[in-house]
ZADO-1210 file (C-alpha; in nm, 4 decimals, padded with zeros to 6 digits):
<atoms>
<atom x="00.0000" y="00.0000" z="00.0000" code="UNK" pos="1"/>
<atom x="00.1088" y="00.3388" z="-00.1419" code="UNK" pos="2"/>
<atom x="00.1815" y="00.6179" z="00.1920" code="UNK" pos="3"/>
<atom x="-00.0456" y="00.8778" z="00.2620" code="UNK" pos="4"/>
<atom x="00.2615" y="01.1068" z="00.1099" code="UNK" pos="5"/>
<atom x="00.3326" y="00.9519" z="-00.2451" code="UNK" pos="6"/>
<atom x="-00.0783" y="00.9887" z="-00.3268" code="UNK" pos="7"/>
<atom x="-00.0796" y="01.3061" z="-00.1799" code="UNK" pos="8"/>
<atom x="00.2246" y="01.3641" z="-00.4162" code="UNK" pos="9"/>
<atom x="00.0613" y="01.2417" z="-00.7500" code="UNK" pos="10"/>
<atom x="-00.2878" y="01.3887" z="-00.6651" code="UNK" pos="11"/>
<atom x="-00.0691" y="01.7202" z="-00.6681" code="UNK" pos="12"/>
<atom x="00.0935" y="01.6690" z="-00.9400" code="UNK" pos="13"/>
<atom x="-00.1939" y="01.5828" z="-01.1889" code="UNK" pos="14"/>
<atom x="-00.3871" y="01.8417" z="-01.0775" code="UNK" pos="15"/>
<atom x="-00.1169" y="02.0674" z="-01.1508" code="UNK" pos="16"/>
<atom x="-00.0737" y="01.8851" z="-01.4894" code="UNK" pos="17"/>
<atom x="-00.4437" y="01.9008" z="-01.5836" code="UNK" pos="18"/>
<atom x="-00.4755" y="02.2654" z="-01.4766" code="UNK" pos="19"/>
<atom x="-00.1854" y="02.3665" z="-01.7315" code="UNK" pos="20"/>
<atom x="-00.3379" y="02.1779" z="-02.0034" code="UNK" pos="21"/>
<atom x="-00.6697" y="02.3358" z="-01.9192" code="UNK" pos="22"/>
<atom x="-00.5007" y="02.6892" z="-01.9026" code="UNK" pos="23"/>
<atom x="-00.3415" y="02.6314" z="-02.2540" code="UNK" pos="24"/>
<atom x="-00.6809" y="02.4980" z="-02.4156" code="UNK" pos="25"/>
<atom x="-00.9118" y="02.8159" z="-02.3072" code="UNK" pos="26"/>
<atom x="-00.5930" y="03.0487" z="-02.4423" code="UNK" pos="27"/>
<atom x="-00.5408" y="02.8511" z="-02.7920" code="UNK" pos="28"/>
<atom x="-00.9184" y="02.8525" z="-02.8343" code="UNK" pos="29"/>
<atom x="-00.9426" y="03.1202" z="-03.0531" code="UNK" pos="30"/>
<atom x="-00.5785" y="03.1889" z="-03.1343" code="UNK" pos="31"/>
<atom x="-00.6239" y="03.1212" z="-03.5086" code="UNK" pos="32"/>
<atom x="-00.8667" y="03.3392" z="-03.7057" code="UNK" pos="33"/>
<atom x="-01.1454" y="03.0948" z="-03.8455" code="UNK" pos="34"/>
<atom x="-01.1714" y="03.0402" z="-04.2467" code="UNK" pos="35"/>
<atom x="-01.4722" y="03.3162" z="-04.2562" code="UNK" pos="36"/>
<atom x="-01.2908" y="03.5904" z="-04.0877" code="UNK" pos="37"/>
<atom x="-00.9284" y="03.5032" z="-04.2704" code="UNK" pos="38"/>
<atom x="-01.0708" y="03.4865" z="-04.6439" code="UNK" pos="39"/>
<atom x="-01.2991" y="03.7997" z="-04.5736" code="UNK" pos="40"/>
<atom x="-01.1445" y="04.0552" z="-04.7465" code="UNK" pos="41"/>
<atom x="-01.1008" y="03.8680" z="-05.0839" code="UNK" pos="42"/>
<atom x="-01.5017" y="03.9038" z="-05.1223" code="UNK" pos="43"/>
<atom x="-01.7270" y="03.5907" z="-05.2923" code="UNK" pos="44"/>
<atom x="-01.5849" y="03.3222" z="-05.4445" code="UNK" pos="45"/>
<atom x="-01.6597" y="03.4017" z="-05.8169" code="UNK" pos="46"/>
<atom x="-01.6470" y="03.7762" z="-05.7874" code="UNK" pos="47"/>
<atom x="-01.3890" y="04.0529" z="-05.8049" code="UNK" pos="48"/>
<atom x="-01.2001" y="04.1446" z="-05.4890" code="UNK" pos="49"/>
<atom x="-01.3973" y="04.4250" z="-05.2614" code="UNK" pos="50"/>
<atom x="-01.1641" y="04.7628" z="-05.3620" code="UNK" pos="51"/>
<atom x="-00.9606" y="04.8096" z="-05.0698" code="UNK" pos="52"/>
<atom x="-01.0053" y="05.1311" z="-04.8581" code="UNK" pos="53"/>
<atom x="-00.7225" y="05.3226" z="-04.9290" code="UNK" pos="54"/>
<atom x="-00.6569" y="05.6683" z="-04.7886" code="UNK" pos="55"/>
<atom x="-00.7673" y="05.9495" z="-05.0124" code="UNK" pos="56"/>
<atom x="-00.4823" y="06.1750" z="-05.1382" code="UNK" pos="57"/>
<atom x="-00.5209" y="06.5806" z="-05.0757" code="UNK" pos="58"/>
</atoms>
């Protein structure tokens, strides 16, 4: 039978595991931009490019 110290170790231990991997799931969530919001300034498929909004010169 494992002591009341080694499980006390390894509970520690994967909780601290499991909360980094949580931690690093909620920030990579939404770290990438989706294929919507990435392609959306080249317009519909088919179709000529959106003209891009380019500052007007004085």
């Amino acid at each position: 039978m494992a002591s009341f110290t080694v499980v006390t170790k390894r509970k520690r231990a994967r909780r601290n595991k499991n909360a980094g991997h949580a931690r690093k799931m909620k920030l990579g969530k939404h770290s990438t931009l989706s294929a919507v919001e990435l392609f959306a300034a080249l317009g519909e498929p088919g179709k000529p490019a959106p003209k891009s909004a380019a500052p007007a010169k004085p």
